[in-house]
N, C-alpha and C positions, 0 to 999 in steps of 0.2 A: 465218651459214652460207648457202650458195650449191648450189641443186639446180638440175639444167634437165632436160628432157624426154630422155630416152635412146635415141626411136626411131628420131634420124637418125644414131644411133653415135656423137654426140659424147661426151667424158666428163663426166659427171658428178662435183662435186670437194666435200666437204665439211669441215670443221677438225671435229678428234676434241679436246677440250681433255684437258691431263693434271692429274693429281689428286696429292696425298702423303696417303695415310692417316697421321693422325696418332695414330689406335689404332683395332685390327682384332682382331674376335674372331669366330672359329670355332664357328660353332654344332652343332649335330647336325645328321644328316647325312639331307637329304629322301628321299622316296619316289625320286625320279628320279636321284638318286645323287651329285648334289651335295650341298655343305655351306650351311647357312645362314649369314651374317655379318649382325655389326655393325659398323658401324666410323664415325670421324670424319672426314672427309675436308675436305680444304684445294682449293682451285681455283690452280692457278699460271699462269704467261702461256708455257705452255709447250703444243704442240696437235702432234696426228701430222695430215699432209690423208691423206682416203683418197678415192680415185677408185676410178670405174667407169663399164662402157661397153659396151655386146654387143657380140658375136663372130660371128662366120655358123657355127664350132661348135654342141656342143653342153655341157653341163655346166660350172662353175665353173673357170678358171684363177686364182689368185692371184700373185703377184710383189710381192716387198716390196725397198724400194729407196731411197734416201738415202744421206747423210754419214754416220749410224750406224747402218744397214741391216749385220747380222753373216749370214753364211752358215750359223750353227747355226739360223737362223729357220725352221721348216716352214712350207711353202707348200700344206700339203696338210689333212686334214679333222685332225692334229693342232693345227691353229691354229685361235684364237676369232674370228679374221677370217671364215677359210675357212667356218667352222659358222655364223657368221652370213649371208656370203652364199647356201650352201648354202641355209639356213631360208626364205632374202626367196625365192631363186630358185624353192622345191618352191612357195611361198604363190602365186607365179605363172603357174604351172602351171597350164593347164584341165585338169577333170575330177579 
């Protein structure tokens, strides 16, 4: 994986690798309101890239995009993309 400095705007681009669970169990369901899992998981030679880069905005934009980029995809705090950026973005926040 490949990170570089983000404050002259350039993008930042890293390989997300993908996984197959090959068994997956559903645990009870934490304080925070998610579920706990087990699961087995395999590594395949398969990876999504995900970029990023600041904006002279303000707040998080997403766009998701490729050969099998579908248009039911949210781009918005429905997605685990979006909430993860969101999270890194509040952590850099002063004050």
């Amino acid at each position: 994986m490949t990170t570089r400095d983000l404050a002259d705007g350039s993008w930042s681009r890293v390989l997300a690798p993908a996984k197959v669970n090959l068994r997956l169990d559903v645990l009870g369901r934490r304080e925070d309101g998610f579920h706990g899992l087990e699961t087995l998981m395999l590594a395949v030679g398969l990876y999504d890239e995900v970029a990023a880069r600041r904006h002279t905005g303000t707040g998080l934009r997403l766009t998701v995009a490729g050969e099998f980029a579908s248009g039911d995809v949210p781009c918005d705090e429905r997605n685990l993309a979006w909430q993860s950026g969101q999270a890194a973005l509040e952590q850099l926040q002063p004050g």
